[in-house]
N, C-alpha and C positions, 0 to 999 in steps of 0.2 A: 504493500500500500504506500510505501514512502517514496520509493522508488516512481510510483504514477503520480504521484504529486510533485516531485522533481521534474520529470520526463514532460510535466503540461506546462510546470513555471516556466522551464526551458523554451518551451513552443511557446508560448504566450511570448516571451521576450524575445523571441526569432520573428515575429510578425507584427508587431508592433512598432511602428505603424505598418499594416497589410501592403502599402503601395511604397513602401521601400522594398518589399521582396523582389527580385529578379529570377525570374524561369532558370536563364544559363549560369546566374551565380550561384543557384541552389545548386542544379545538376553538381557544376563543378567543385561547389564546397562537400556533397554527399562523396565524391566519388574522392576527394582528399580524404575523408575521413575511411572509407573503407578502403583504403589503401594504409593508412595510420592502423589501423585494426588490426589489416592482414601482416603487417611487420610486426604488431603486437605482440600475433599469435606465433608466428614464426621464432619469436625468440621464445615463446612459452613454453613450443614444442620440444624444441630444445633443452630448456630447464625442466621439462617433465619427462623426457629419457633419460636423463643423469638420476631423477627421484626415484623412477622406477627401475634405478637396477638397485635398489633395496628391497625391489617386490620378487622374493623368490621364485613364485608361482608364475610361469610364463603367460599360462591361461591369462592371468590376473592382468599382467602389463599389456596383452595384445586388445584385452577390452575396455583395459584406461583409452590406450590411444586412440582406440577406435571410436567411445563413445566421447572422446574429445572432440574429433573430425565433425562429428553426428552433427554436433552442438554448435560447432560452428556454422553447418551447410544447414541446418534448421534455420537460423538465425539470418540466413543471407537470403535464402529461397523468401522466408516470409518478408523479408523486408522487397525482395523482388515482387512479390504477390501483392502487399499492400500499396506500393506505386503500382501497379495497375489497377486496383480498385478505384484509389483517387485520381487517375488520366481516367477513366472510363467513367464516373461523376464527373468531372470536372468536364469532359466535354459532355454533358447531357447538359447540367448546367446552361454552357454555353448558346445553345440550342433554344433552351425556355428563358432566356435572357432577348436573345434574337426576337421570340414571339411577343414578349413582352414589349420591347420596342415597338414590335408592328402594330401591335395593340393600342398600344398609347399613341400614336403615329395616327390612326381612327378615332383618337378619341375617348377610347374607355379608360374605367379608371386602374392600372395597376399599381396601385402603393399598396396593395397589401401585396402581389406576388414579387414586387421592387425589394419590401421589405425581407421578404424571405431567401430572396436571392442573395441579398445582403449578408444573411444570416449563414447560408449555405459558404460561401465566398470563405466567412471568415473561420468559419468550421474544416473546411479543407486545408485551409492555412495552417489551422493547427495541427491536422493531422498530418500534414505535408514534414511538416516541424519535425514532429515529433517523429514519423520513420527515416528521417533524415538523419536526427540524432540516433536512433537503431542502429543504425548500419554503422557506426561509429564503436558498439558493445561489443567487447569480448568475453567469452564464460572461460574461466579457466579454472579446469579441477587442479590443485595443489595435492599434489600426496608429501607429508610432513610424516606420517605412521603410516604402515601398511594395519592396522586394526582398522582403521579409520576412514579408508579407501570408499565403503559406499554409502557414510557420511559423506564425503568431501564431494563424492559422485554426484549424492540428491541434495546438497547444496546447490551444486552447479547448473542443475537441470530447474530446482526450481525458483533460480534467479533468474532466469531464461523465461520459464512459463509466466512467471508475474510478470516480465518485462512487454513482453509481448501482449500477452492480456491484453496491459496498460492502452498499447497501441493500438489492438483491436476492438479497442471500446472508440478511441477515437475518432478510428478510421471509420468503425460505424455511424457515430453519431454525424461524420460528415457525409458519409449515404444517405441517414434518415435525413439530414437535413435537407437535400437535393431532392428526394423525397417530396416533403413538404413543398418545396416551390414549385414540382411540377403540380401537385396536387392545387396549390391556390391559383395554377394558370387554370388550370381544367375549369374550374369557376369564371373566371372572364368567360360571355358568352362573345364566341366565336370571335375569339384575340385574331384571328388571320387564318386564310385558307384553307391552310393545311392543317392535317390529323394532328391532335395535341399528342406531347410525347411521354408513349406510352409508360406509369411508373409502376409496371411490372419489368421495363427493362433494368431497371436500377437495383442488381443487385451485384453479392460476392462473388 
């Protein structure tokens, strides 16, 4: 739990103000930081084949390593997975911003779906944030004792699950939000031409 309220301060203070954020300085700060990770880990990997030649049991040290690997490629995949949730929101978004335009362009009134796009906007922002700062997390099991090896294990794993969690609540909450805007377009009666956009496509 501390850990998700660090992880939103963070995002909150990466987007503040919303229209200082830059698309290419994001990309290019994300991919410094998991490149900082992966040298992280590199030197971790390291330091945890020196630990594990205190773990007599071979078995023992080929599933440290392994479930080390795991931990890392969980951790990279989901952060892979949640930028494509928020590029596939983010361009629906864009689309119910467009009709909204055209809407108000006729005349009707959209401050309420204005208001929600708003809403949505600044909900992605943070969840943009916040798997930005992800890809930046390293899990690293420490073996100090071989007794203590799957303590150290389910430490690690569930520093990882909270973390993520954290992100997946975000990253939802900036779904539902987009959500909502298509839902209060759907309310303008007939904002422009075309089919309003469908919010059964807005999901994981």
């Amino acid at each position: 739990m501390k850990k998700y309220f660090l992880i939103l301060g963070a995002a909150l203070a990466l987007v503040l103000p919303v229209a200082a954020h830059d698309g290419e300085d994001a990309h290019d700060a994300m991919h410094a930081r998991r490149e900082a990770a992966q040298t992280r880990m590199e030197e971790h990997r390291a330091d945890l084949r020196e630990q594990l030649t205190e773990v007599r049991d071979a078995r023992k040290r080929a599933a440290i390593e392994r479930i080390q690997n795991n931990l890392t490629a969980l951790n990279n995949r989901m952060v892979n997975h949640f930028t494509n949730v928020l590029d596939r929101v983010e361009d629906i978004l864009e689309r119910i911003d467009k009709r909204a335009q055209a809407a108000e362009a006729r005349g009707l009134d959209t401050s309420a779906v204005d208001e929600a796009i708003e809403d949505a906007e600044a909900a992605i922002e943070v969840a943009r944030a916040a798997v930005d700062a992800q890809a930046g997390e390293t899990y690293e099991v420490e073996i100090t004792d071989e007794t203590r090896l799957r303590a150290e294990v389910g430490k690690a794993r569930k520093e990882l699950h909270d973390d993520l969690k954290a992100v997946f609540d975000l990253v939802k909450a900036a779904r539902e939000a987009v959500r909502e805007a298509a839902t209060t377009l759907a309310q303008i009666p007939r904002p422009d031409d075309t089919q309003s956009p469908a919010t059964s496509t807005i999901s994981e």
